[in-house]
mmCIF file of the N, C-alpha and C atoms, coordinates in Angstrom:
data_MODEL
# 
_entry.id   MODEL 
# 
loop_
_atom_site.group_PDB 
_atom_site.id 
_atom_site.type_symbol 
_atom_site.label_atom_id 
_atom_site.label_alt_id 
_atom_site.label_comp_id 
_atom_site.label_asym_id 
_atom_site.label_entity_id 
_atom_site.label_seq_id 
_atom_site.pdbx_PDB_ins_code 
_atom_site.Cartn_x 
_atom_site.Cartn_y 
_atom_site.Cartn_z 
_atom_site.occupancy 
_atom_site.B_iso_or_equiv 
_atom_site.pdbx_formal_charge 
_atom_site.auth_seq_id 
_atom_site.auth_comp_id 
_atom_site.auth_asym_id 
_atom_site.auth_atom_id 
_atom_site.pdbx_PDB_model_num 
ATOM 1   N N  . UNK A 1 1  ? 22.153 64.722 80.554 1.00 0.00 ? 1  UNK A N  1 
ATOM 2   C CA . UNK A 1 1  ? 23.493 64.806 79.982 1.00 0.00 ? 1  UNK A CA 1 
ATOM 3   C C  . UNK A 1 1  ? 24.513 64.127 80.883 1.00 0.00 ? 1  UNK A C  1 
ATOM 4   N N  . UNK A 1 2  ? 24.067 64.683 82.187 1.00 0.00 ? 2  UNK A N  1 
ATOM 5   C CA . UNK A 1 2  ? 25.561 64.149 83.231 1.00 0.00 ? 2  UNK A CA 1 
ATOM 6   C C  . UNK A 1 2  ? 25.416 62.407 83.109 1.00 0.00 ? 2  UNK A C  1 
ATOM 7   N N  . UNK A 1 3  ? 24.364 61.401 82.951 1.00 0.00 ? 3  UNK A N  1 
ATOM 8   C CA . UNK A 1 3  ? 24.357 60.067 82.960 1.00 0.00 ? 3  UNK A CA 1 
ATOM 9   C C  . UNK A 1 3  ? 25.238 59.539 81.963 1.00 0.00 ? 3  UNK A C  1 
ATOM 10  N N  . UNK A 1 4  ? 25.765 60.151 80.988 1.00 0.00 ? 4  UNK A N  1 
ATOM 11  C CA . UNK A 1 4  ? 26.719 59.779 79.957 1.00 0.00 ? 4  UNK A CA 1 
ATOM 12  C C  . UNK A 1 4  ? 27.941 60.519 80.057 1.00 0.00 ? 4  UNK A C  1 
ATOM 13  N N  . UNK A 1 5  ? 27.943 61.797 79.807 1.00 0.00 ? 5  UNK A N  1 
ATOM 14  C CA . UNK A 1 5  ? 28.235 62.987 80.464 1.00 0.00 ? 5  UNK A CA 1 
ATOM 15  C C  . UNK A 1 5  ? 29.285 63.040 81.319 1.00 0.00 ? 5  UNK A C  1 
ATOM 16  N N  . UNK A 1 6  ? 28.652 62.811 82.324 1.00 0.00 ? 6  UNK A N  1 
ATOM 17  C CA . UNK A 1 6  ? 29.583 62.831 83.900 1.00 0.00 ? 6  UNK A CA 1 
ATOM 18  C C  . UNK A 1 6  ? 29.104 64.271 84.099 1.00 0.00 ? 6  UNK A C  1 
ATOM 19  N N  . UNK A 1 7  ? 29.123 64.293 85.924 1.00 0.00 ? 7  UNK A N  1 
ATOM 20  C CA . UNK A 1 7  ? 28.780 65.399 86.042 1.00 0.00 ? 7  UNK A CA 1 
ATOM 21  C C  . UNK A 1 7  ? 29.081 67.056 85.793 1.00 0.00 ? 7  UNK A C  1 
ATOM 22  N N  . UNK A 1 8  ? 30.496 66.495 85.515 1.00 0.00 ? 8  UNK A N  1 
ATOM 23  C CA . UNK A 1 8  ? 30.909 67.842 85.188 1.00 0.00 ? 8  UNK A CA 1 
ATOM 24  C C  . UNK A 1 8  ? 31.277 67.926 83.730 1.00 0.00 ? 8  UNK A C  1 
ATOM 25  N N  . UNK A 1 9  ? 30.484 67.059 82.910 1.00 0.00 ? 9  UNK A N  1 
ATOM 26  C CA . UNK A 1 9  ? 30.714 66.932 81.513 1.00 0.00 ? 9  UNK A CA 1 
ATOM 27  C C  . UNK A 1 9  ? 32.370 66.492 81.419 1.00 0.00 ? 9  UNK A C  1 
ATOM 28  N N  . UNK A 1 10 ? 32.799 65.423 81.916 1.00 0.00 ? 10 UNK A N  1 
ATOM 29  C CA . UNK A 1 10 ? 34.643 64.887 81.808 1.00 0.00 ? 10 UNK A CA 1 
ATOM 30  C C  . UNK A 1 10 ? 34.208 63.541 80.973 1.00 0.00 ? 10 UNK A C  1 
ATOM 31  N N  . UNK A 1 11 ? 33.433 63.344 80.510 1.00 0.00 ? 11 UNK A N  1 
ATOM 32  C CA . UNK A 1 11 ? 33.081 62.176 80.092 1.00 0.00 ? 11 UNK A CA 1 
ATOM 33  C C  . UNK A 1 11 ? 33.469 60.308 80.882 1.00 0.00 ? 11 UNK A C  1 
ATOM 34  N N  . UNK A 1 12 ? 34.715 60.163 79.565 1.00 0.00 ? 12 UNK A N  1 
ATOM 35  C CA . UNK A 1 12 ? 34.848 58.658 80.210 1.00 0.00 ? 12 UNK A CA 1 
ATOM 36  C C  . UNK A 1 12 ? 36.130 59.020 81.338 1.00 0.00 ? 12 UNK A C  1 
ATOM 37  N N  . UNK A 1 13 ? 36.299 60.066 81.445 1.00 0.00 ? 13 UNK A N  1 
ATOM 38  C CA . UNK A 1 13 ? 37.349 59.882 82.484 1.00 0.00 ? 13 UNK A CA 1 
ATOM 39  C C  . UNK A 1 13 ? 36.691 60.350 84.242 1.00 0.00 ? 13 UNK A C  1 
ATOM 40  N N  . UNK A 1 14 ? 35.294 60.691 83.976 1.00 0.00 ? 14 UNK A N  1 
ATOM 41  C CA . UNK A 1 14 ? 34.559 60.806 84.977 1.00 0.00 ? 14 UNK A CA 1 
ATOM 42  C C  . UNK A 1 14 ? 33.865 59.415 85.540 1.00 0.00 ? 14 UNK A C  1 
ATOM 43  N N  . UNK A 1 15 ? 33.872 58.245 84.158 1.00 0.00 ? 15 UNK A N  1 
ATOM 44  C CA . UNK A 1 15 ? 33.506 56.606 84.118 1.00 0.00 ? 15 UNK A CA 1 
ATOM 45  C C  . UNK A 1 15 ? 32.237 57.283 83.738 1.00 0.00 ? 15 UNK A C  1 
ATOM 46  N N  . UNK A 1 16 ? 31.867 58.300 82.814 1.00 0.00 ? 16 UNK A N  1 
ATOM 47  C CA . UNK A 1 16 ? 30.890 58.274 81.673 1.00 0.00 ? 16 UNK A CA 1 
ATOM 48  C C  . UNK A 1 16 ? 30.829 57.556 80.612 1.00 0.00 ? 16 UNK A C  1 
ATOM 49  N N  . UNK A 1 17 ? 29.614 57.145 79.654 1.00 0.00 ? 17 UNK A N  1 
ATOM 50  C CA . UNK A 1 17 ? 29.977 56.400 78.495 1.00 0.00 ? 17 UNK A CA 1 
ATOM 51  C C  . UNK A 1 17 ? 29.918 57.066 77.040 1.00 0.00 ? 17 UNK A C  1 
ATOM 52  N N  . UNK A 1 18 ? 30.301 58.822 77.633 1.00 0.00 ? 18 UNK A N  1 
ATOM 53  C CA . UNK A 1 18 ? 29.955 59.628 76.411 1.00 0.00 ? 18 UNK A CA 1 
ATOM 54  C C  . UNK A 1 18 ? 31.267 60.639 76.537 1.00 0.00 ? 18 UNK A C  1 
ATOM 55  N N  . UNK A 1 19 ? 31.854 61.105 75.771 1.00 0.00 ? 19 UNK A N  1 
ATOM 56  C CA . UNK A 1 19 ? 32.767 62.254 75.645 1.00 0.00 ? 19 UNK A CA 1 
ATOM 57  C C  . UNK A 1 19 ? 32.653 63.269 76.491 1.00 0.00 ? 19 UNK A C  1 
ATOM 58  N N  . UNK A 1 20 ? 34.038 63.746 76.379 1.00 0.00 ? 20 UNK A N  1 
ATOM 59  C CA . UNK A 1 20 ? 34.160 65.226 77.625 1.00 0.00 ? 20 UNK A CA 1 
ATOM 60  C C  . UNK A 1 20 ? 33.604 66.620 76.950 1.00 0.00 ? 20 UNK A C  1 
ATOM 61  N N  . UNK A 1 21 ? 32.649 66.160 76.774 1.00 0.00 ? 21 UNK A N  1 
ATOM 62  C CA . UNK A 1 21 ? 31.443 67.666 76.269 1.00 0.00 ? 21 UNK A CA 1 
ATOM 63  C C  . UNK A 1 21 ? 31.661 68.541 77.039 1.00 0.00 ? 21 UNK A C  1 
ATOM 64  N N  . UNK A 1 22 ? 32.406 68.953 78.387 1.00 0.00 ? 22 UNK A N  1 
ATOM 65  C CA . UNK A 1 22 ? 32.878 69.747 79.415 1.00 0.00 ? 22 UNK A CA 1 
ATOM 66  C C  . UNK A 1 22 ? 33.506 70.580 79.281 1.00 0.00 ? 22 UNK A C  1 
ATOM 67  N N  . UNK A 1 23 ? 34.840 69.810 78.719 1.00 0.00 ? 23 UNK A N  1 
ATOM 68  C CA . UNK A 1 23 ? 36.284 69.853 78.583 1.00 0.00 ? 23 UNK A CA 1 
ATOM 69  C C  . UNK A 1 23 ? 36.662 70.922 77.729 1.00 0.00 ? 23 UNK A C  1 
ATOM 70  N N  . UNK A 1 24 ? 36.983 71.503 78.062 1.00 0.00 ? 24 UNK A N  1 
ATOM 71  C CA . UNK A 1 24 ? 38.100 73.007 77.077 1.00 0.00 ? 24 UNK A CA 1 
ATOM 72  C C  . UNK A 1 24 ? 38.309 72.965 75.887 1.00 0.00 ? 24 UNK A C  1 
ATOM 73  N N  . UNK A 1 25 ? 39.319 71.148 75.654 1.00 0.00 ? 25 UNK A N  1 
ATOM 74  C CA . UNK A 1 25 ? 39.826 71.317 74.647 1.00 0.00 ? 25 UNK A CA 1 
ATOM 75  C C  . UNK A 1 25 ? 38.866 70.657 73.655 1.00 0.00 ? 25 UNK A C  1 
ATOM 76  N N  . UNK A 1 26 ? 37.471 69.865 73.445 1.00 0.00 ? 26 UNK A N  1 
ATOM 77  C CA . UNK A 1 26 ? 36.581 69.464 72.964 1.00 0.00 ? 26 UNK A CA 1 
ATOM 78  C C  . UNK A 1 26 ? 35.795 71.071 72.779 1.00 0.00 ? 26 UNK A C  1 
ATOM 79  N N  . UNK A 1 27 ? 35.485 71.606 73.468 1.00 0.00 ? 27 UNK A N  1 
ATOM 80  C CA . UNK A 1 27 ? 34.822 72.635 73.295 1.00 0.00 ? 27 UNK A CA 1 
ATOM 81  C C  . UNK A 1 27 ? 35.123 73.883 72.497 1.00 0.00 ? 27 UNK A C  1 
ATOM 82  N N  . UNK A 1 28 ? 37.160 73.281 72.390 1.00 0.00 ? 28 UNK A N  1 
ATOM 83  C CA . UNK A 1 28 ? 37.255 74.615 70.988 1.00 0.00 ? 28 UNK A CA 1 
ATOM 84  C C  . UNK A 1 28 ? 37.592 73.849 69.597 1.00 0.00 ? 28 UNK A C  1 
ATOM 85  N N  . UNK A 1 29 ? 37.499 72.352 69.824 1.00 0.00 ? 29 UNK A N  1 
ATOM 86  C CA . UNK A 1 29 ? 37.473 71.927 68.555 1.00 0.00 ? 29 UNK A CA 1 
ATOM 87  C C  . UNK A 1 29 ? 36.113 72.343 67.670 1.00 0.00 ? 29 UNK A C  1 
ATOM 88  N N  . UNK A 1 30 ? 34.771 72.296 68.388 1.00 0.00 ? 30 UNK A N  1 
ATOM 89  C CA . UNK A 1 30 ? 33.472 71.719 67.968 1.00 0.00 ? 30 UNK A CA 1 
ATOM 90  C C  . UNK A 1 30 ? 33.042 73.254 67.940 1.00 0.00 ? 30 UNK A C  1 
ATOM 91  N N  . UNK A 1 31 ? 32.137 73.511 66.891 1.00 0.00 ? 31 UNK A N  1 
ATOM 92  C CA . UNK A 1 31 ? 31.297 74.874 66.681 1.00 0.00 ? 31 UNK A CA 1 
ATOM 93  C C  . UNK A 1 31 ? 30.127 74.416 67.304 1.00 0.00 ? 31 UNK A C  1 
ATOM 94  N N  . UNK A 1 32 ? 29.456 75.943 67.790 1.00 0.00 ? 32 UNK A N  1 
ATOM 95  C CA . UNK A 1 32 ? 28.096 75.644 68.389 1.00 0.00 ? 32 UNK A CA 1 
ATOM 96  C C  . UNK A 1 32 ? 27.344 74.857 67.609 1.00 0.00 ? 32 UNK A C  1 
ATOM 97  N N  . UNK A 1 33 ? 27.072 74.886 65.652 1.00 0.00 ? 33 UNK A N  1 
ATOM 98  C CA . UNK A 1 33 ? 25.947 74.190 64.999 1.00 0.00 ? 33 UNK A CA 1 
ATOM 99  C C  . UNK A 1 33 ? 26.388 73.145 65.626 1.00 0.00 ? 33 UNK A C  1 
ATOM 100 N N  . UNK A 1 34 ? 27.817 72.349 65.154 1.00 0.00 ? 34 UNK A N  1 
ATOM 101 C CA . UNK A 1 34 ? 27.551 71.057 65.777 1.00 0.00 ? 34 UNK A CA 1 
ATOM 102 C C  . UNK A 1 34 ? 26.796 70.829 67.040 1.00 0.00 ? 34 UNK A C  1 
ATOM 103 N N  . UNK A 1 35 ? 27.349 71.082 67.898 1.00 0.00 ? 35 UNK A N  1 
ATOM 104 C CA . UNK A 1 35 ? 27.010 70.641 69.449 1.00 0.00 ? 35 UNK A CA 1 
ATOM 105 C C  . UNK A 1 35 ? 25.226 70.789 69.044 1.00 0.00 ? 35 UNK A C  1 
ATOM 106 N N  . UNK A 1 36 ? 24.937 72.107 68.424 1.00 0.00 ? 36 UNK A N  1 
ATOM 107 C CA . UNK A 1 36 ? 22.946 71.972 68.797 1.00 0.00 ? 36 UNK A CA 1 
ATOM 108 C C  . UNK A 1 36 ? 22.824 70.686 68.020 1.00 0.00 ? 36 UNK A C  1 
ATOM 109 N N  . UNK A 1 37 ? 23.303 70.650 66.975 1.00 0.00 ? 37 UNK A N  1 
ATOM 110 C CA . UNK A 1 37 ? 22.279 69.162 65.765 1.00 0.00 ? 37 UNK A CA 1 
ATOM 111 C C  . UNK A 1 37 ? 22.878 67.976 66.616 1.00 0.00 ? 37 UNK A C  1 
ATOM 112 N N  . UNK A 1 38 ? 23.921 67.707 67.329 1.00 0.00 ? 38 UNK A N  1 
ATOM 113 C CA . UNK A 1 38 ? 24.069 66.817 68.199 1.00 0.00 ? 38 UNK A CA 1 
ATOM 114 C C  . UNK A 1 38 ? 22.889 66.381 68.887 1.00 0.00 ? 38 UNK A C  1 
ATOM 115 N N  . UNK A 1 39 ? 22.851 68.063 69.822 1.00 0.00 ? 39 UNK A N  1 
ATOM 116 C CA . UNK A 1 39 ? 22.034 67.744 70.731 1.00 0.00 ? 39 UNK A CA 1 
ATOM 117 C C  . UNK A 1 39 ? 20.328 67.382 70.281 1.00 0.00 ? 39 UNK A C  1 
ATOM 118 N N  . UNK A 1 40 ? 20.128 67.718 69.312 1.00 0.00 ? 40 UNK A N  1 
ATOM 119 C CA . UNK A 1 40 ? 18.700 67.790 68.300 1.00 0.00 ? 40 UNK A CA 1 
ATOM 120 C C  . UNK A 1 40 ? 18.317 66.330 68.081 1.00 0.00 ? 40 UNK A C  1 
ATOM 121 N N  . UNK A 1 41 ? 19.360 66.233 67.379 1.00 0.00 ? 41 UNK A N  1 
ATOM 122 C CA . UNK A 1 41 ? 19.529 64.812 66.198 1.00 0.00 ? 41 UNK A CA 1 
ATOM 123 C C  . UNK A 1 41 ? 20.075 63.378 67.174 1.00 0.00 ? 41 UNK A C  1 
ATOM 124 N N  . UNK A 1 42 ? 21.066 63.557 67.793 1.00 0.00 ? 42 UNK A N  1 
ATOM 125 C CA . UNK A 1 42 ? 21.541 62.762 68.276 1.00 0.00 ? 42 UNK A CA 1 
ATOM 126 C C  . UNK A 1 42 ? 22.850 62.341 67.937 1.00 0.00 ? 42 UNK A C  1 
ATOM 127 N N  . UNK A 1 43 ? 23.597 61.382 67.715 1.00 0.00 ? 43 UNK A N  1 
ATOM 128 C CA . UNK A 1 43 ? 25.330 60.945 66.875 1.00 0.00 ? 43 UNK A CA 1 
ATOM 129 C C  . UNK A 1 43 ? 24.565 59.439 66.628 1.00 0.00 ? 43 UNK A C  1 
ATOM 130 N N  . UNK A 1 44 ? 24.702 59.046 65.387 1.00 0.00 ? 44 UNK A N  1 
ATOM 131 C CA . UNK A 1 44 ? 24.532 57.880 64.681 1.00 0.00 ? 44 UNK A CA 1 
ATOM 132 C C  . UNK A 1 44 ? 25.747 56.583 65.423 1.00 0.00 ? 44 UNK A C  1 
ATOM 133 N N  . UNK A 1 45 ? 25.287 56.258 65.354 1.00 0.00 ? 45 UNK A N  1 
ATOM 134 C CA . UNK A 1 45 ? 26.222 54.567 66.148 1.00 0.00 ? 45 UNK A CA 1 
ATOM 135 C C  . UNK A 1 45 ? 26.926 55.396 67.236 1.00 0.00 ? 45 UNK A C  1 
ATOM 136 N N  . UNK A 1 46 ? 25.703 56.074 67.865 1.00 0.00 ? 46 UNK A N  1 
ATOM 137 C CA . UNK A 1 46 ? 26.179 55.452 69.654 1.00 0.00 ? 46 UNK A CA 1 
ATOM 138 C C  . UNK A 1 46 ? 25.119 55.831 70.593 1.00 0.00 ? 46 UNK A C  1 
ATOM 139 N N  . UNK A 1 47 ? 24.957 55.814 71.429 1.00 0.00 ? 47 UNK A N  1 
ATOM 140 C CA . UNK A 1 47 ? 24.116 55.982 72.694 1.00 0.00 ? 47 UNK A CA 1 
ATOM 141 C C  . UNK A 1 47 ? 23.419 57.215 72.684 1.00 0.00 ? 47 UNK A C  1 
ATOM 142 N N  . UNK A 1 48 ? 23.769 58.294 71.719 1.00 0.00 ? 48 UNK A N  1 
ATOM 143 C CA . UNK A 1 48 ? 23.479 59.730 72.000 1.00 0.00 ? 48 UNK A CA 1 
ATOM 144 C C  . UNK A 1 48 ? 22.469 59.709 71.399 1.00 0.00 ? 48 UNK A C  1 
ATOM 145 N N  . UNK A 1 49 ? 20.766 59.829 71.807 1.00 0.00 ? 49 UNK A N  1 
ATOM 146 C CA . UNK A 1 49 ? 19.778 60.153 70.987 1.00 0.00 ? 49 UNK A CA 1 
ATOM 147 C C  . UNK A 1 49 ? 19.227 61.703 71.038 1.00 0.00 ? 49 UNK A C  1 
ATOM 148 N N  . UNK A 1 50 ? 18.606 61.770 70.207 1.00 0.00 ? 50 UNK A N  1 
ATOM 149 C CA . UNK A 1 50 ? 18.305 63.165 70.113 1.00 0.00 ? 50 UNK A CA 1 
ATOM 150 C C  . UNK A 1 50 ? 17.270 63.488 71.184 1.00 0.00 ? 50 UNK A C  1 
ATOM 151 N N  . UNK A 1 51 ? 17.163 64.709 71.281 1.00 0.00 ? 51 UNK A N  1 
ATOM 152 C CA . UNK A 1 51 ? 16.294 65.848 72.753 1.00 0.00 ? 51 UNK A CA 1 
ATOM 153 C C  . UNK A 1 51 ? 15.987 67.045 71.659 1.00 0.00 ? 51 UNK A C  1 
ATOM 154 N N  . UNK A 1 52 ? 15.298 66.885 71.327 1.00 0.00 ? 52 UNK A N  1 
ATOM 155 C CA . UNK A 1 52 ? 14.347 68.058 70.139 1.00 0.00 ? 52 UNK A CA 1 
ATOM 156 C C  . UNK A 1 52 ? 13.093 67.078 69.104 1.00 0.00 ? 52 UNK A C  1 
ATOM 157 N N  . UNK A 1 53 ? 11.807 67.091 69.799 1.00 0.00 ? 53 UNK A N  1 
ATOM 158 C CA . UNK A 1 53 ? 10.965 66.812 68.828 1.00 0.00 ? 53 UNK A CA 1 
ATOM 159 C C  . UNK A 1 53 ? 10.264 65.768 69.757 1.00 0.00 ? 53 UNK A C  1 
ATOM 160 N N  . UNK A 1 54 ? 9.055  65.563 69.542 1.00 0.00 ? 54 UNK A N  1 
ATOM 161 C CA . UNK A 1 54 ? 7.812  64.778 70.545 1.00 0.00 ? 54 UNK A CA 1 
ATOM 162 C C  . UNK A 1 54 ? 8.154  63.309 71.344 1.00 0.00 ? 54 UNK A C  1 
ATOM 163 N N  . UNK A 1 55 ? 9.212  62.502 70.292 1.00 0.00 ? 55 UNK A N  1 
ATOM 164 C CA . UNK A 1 55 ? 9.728  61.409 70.056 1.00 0.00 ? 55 UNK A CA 1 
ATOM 165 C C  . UNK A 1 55 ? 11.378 61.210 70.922 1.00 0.00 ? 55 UNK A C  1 
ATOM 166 N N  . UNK A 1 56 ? 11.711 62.284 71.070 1.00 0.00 ? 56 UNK A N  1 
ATOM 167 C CA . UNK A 1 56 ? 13.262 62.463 71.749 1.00 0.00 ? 56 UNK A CA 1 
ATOM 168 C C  . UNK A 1 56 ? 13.105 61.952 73.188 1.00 0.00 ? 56 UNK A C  1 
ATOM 169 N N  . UNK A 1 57 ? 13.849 61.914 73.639 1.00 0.00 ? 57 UNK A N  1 
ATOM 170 C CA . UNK A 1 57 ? 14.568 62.041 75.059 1.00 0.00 ? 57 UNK A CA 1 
ATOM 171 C C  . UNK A 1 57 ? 13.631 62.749 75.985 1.00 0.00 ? 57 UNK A C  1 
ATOM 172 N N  . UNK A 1 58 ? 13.903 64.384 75.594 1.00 0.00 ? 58 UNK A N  1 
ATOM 173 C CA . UNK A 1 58 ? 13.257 65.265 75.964 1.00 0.00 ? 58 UNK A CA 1 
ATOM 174 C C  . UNK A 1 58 ? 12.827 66.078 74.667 1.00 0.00 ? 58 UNK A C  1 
ATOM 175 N N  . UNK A 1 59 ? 11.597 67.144 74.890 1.00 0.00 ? 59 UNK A N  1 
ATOM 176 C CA . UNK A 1 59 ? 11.938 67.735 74.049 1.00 0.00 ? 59 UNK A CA 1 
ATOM 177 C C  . UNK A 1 59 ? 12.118 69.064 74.214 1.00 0.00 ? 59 UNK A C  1 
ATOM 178 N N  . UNK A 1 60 ? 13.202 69.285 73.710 1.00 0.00 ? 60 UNK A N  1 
ATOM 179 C CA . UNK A 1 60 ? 13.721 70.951 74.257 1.00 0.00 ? 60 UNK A CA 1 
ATOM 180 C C  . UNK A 1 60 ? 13.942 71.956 73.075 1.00 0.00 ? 60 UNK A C  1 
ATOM 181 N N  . UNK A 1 61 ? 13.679 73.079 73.314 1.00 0.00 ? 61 UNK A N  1 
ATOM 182 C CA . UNK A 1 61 ? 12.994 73.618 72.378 1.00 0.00 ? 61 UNK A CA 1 
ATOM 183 C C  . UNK A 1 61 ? 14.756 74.283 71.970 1.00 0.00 ? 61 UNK A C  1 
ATOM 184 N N  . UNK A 1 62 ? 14.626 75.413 71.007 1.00 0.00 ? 62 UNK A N  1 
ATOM 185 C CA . UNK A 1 62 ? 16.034 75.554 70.393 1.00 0.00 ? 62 UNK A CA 1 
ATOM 186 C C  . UNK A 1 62 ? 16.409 76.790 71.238 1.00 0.00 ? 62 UNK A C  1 
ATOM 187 N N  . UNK A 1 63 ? 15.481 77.550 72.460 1.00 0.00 ? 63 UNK A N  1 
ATOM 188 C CA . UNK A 1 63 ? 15.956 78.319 73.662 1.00 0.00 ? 63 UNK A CA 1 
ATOM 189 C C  . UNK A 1 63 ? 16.091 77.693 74.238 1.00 0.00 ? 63 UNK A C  1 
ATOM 190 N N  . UNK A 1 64 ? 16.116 76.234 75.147 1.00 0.00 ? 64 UNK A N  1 
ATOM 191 C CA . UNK A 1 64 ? 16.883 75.696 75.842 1.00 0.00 ? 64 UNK A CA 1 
ATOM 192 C C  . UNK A 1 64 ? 18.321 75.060 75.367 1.00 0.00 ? 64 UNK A C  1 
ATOM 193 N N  . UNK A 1 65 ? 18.390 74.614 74.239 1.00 0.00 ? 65 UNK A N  1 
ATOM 194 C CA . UNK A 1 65 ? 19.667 73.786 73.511 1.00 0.00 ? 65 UNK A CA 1 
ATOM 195 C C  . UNK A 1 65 ? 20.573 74.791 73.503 1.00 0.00 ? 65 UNK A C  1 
ATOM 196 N N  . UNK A 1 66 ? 20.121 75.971 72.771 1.00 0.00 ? 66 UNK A N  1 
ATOM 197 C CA . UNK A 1 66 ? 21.470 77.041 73.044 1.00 0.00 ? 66 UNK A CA 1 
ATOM 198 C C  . UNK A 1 66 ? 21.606 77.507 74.343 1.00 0.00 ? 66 UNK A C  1 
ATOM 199 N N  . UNK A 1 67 ? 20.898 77.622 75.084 1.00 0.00 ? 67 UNK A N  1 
ATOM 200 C CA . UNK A 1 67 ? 21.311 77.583 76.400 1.00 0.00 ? 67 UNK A CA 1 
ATOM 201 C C  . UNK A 1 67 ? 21.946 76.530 77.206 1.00 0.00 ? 67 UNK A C  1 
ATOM 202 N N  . UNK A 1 68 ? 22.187 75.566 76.536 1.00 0.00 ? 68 UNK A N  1 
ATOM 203 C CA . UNK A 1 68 ? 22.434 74.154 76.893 1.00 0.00 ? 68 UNK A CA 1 
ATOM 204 C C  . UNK A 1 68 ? 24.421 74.528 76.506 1.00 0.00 ? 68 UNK A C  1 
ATOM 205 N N  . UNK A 1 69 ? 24.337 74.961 75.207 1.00 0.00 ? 69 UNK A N  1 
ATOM 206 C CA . UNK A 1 69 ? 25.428 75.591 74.450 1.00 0.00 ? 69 UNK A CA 1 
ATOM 207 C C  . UNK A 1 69 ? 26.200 76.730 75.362 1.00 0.00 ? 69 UNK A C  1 
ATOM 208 N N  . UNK A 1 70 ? 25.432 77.691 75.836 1.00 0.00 ? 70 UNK A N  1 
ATOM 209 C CA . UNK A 1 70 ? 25.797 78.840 76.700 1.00 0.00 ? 70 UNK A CA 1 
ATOM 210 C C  . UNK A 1 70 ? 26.483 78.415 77.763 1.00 0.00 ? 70 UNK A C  1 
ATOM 211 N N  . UNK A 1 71 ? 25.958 77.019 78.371 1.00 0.00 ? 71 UNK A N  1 
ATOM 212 C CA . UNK A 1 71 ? 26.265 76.799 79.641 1.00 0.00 ? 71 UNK A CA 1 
ATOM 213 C C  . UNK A 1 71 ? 27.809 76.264 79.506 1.00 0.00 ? 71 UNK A C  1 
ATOM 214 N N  . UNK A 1 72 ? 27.977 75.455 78.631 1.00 0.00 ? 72 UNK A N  1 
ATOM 215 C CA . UNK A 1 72 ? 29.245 74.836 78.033 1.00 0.00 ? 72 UNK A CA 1 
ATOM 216 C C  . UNK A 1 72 ? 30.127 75.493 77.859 1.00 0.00 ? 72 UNK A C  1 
ATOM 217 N N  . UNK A 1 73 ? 30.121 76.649 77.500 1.00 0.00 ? 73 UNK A N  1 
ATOM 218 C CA . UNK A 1 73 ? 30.407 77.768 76.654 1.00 0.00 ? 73 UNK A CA 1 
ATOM 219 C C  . UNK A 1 73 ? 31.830 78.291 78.209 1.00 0.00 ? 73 UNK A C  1 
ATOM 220 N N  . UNK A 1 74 ? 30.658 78.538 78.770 1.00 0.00 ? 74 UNK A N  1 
ATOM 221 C CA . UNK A 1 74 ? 30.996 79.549 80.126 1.00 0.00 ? 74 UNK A CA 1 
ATOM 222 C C  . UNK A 1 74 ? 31.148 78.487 81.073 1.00 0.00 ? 74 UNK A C  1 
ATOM 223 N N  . UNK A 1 75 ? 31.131 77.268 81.177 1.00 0.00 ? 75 UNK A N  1 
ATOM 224 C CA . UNK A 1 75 ? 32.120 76.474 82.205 1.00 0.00 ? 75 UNK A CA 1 
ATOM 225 C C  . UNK A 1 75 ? 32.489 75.629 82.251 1.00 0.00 ? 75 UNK A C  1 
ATOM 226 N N  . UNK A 1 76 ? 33.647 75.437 81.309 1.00 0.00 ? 76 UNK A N  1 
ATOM 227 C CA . UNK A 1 76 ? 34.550 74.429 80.809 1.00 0.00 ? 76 UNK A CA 1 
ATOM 228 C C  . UNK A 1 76 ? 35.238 74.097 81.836 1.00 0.00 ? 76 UNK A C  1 
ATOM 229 N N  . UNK A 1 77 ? 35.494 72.636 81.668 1.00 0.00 ? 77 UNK A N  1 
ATOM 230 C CA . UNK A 1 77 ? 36.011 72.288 82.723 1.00 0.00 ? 77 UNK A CA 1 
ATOM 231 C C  . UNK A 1 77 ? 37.858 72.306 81.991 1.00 0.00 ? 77 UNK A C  1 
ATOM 232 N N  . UNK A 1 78 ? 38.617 72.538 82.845 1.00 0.00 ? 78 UNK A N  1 
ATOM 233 C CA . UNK A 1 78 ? 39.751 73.000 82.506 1.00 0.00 ? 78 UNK A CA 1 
ATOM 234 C C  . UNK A 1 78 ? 41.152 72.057 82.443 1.00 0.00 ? 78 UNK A C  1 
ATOM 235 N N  . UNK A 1 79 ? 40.452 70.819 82.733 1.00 0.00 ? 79 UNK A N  1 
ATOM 236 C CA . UNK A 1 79 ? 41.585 69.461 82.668 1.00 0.00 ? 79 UNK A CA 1 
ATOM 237 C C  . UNK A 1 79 ? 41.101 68.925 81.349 1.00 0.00 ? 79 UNK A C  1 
# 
């Protein structure tokens, strides 16, 4: 996540090439379904591929993704 990401999930303002998935105010726009089928599926026209299924990234099962969710959840970054 952090290679797009940034490490503290700030995205491009960390000089990531992916959104502030971190960030407070992203995190109370977006409901958890989104963020898991994100993280599952991937986002169509852009860099984000999916991490769920033999063929992914990784494959992480749907107790790690919501935990993936949990973690977000509980430490937003606050800028």
């Amino acid at each position: 996540c952090s290679s797009c990401h940034g490490p503290g999930g700030d995205g491009y303002a960390a000089g990531g090439t992916g959104t502030a998935v971190g960030k407070i105010g992203f995190l109370n726009k977006v409901s958890d379904g989104f963020i898991r089928v994100t993280i599952k599926e991937g986002r169509s026209n852009t860099r984000m591929r999916g991490f769920s299924g033999p063929a992914a990234l990784a494959d992480l099962s749907d107790r790690e993704i919501d935990d993936i969710i949990s973690y977000l959840r509980t430490n937003p970054s606050k800028n």
